[in-house]
C-alpha positions in Angstrom: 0.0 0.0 0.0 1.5 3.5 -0.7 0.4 7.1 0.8 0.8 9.8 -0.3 0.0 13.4 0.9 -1.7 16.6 -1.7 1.2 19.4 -1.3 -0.3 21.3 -4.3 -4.1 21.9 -5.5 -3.1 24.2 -8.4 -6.4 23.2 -11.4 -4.4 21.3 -14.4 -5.4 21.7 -18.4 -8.6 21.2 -18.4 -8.9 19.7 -15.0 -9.7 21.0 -11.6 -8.1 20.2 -8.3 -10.9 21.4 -5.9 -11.4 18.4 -4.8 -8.4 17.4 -3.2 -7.3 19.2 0.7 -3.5 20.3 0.8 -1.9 18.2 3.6 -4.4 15.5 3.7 -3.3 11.7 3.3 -4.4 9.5 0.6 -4.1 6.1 -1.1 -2.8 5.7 -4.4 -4.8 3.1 -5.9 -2.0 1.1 -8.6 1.2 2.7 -10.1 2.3 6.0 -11.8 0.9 5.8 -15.3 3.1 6.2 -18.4 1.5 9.6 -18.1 3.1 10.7 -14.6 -0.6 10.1 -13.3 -1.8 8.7 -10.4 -5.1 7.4 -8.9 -6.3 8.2 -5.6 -9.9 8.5 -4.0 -10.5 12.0 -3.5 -12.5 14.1 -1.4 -15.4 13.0 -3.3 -15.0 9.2 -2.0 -14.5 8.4 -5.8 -11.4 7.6 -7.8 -9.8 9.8 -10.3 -6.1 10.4 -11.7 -4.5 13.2 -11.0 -0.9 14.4 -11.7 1.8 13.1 -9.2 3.5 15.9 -8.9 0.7 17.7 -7.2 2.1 14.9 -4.1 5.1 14.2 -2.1 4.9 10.1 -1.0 5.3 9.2 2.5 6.6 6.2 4.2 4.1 4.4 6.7 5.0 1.3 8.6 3.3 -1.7 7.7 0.4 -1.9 10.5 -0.2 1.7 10.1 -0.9 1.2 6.6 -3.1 -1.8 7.0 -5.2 0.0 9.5 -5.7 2.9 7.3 -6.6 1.2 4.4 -9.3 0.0 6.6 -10.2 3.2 7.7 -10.0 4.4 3.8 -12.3 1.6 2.4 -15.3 1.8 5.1 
């Protein structure tokens, strides 16, 4: 499981970022895309790609991660 956490919520072509909260912790469902996306469940509780440069990845021990990908996928 990997986390990462929104540093930046600048909008993106023809995409908006309003629905992602600078400093906030999410999953990243998959891998980076050939594209440089990633996908994450937003603020909206559904999944979209959005640019992986808009997050920084952080390191979370093993049991932490478990229990909040439970908490993520109530």
């Amino acid at each position: 499981m990997k986390f990462v956490v929104c540093m930046e919520n600048t909008p993106f072509g023809d995409f908006s970022a309003d629905d992602l909260t600078i400093g906030r912790l999410y999953e990243v469902i998959g891998d980076v895309d050939a594209h440089g996306m990633i996908r994450i469940i937003d603020d909206t509780g559904e999944d979209y790609l959005y640019p992986a440069k808009l997050f920084e990845q952080v390191e979370i021990h093993d049991s932490t991660a478990e229990r909040l990908h439970s908490i993520f996928n109530r």
